[in-house]
Every structure is written in C-alpha cells, then in structure tokens.
C-alpha positions, 0 to 999 in steps of 0.5 A: 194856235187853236182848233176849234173843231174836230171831225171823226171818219171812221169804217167800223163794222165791228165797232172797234175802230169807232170807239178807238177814235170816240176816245181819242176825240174825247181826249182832245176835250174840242167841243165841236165834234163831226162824226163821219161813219162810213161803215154802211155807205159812203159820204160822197164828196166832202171838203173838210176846212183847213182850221179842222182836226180830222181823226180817221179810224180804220180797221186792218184785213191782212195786214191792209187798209179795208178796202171799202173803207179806202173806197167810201173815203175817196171823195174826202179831200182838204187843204192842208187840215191836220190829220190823226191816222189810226189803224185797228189791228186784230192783234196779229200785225197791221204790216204797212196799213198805216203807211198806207192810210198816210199816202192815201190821206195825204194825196188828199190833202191831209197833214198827218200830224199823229199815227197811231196803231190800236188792237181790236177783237179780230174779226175771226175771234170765237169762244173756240179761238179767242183772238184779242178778244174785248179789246178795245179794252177799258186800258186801250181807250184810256191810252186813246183819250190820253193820246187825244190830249197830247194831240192837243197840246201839240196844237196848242203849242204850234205858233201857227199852222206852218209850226204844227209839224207833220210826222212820218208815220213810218218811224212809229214803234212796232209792238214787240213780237216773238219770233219763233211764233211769228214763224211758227204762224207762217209755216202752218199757214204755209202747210194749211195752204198746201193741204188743201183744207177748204177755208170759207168764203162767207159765214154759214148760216143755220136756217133753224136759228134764222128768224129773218129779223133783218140785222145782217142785211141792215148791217152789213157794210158791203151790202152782201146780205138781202133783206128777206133772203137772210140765210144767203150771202153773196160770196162776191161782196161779202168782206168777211168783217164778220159783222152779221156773224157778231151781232146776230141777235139769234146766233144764227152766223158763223165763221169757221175759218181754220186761220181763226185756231191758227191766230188764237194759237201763236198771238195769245200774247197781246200787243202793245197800242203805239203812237207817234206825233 
C-alpha cells in the first residue's frame, strides 16, 4: 500500500524533538508533509485522515510525557491513521514515557505502527554540568532519517491497512546502563533531598545582562514570561524547559539546579537511540 502524506506533531521547546522528527520524516522521502508545532500554543481540534502517516515527537521530564504537550495534543483524534511515537530523552532514562504517549495516542485513535526513544541535550545541561550535550547529533539524526525509511518499507509492504501491523511499544530494547551508577544517581538524589539543599523553581535571572529584548516572553511555551517584565518568572507556570535559559540572546537566564551535577556525574556515558516497528 501507499501513503501519500505525512503529518509532524511535535512539543519542542528546546528544538530537539522537532529535528528528531524533521529527520524521520525526511527519511520516509513522502513529499506531502504537514507540520504541527505545539510548542507555544495548541492546535484545537484537529482530525487527521486515515491515508496519513503521523510522526509525533515529544520530550521527557522526569521520566513522563511533558505535560503541556499531552495537553496541547488532547483535541487530536483519527480513525485508525498510523502512527510513529518518539520520546526525547536528556540521556538519564525516558522510564514509561513512551508507553504513555502509546495509550494516549491510541484512545485517540492512532495505529502505533513504530516507537522510538531519541537522546537530546537535557534541559538542565551547562558548560559546568554538560548532560548529552549537542545531541540530537549528526549520527542520532541519520539513525532518524534511516529509521523513516524502514517506516516506509513497511507500508509498502503492507497489502492494505488491516496488514500494516501495530507494535507494542513496550517490547522496544532499553539503552543499556550501568547499574552501580544508576544507584549511584538515586542514592545522592535521596541524600540531596534530605539535605535540605534549596533547588529552583524558575531560572534566575541577571537584571544587568537583561535588555528586555523579549525572546523569553516570546518563547516560552507555558506562557511564564511577560513581555516588559523579563526579569520575572511565574513559578506556577513555569515548566523548567529551560527555553528562555538556552536561547537568551544575552545570556541573562540561568538555571542552577543541583541535579544538573548529579546527572553530568553519573550519565557521562551516552546512550543508545532504540526502535521498534
């Protein structure tokens, strides 16, 4: 069978999942491409028809689906279009991310016919405390684009869509892991808890490097920022994506979380992007 079309959905605020999914749709060479970027606001409601492939890309925070992008994605339904779930991972552990993306794309409609787990730069990640730092890297995205052509050859190989198959997502290979560092990571995150050591809530912010230029405000996908008022950040919607923090033009944002040691420390060794389809 042929599909003639593809659709991109993706929540990205620090760009990693947009060119996860940029690649994997380039890989599938189909020449009719929609791009849905959830990351500032969302769609509403939209109905994708069932002869289209759909690529959705998110990011992990904490081992979870973003929330917003769930929420920005609610009103998206189908009947029976096939799917390509991709989690993005700041190279610690996506846990049961990509399990959830499959149950919420699903009730929706959508036929995971292929999963994927992708590393990208985590958000906490500093000249101080690199974490998967440049990552998606030139090898990750030619894994991506390889991966949207072996998405097309098994739609090509279906007879129709009944024998294009779905795959549970759950049976894809984990990166592999040392554990006396995972244990490692979990025992000091356990005694930094009970220390009591203070960890932001928001970015801080230097009022002499602030020039109010408005990139924070216009970026910031939960809305956290005003225009005008650059220097403050509301705790209550603020999602630590670390957007503004990454993209100041003036370098004015920083994010001083002591997990950001913790996480360069113990997953120094980068992991491996998986697949499944």
């Amino acid at each position: 069978m042929n599909i003639y079309a593809v659709h991109l959905i993706t929540f990205s605020p620090t760009h990693t999942s947009k060119q996860v999914g940029e690649a994997i749709v380039r890989g599938t060479s189909i020449s009719e491409i929609t791009k849905t970027d959830l990351t500032l606001r969302p769609v509403g409601k939209l109905e994708i028809p069932e002869n289209t492939l759909t690529v959705i890309t998110v990011p992990v925070y904490g081992g979870k689906v973003a929330p917003l992008a769930l929420e920005r994605m609610k009103d998206i339904h189908t009947s029976g279009a096939p799917s390509v779930l991709v989690v993005v991972y700041g190279n610690r552990a996506y846990e049961k991310a990509l399990a959830e993306l499959d149950a919420f794309a699903s009730e929706r409609g959508f036929k995971v016919i292929a999963g994927a787990t992708f590393v990208g730069e985590h958000s906490y990640s500093t000249e101080q405390n690199p974490i998967a730092v440049g990552r998606p890297d030139a090898d990750d995205l030619r894994f991506a684009e390889a991966f949207g052509a072996k998405i097309r050859t098994k739609i090509e190989a279906a007879v129709d869509m009944d024998k294009l198959y779905a795959v549970d997502v759950s049976r894809i290979q984990r990166p592999r892991q040392a554990f006396f560092l995972l244990f490692r990571f979990l025992r000091k995150v356990v005694k930094l808890r009970k220390s009591g050591v203070p960890t932001p809530r928001i970015p801080a912010v230097d009022a002499e490097l602030c020039n109010h230029c408005g990139y924070c405000a216009a970026h910031c996908p939960a809305g956290a920022i005003a225009k005008g008022d650059e220097c403050n950040t509301d705790a209550e919607k603020c999602i630590r994506c670390c957007a503004c923090v990454k993209g100041c033009p003036q370098k004015a944002r920083t994010f001083d979380t002591p997990f950001a040691a913790l996480l360069a420390d113990c997953f120094k060794r980068q992991k491996e992007d998986r697949i499944i389809l």
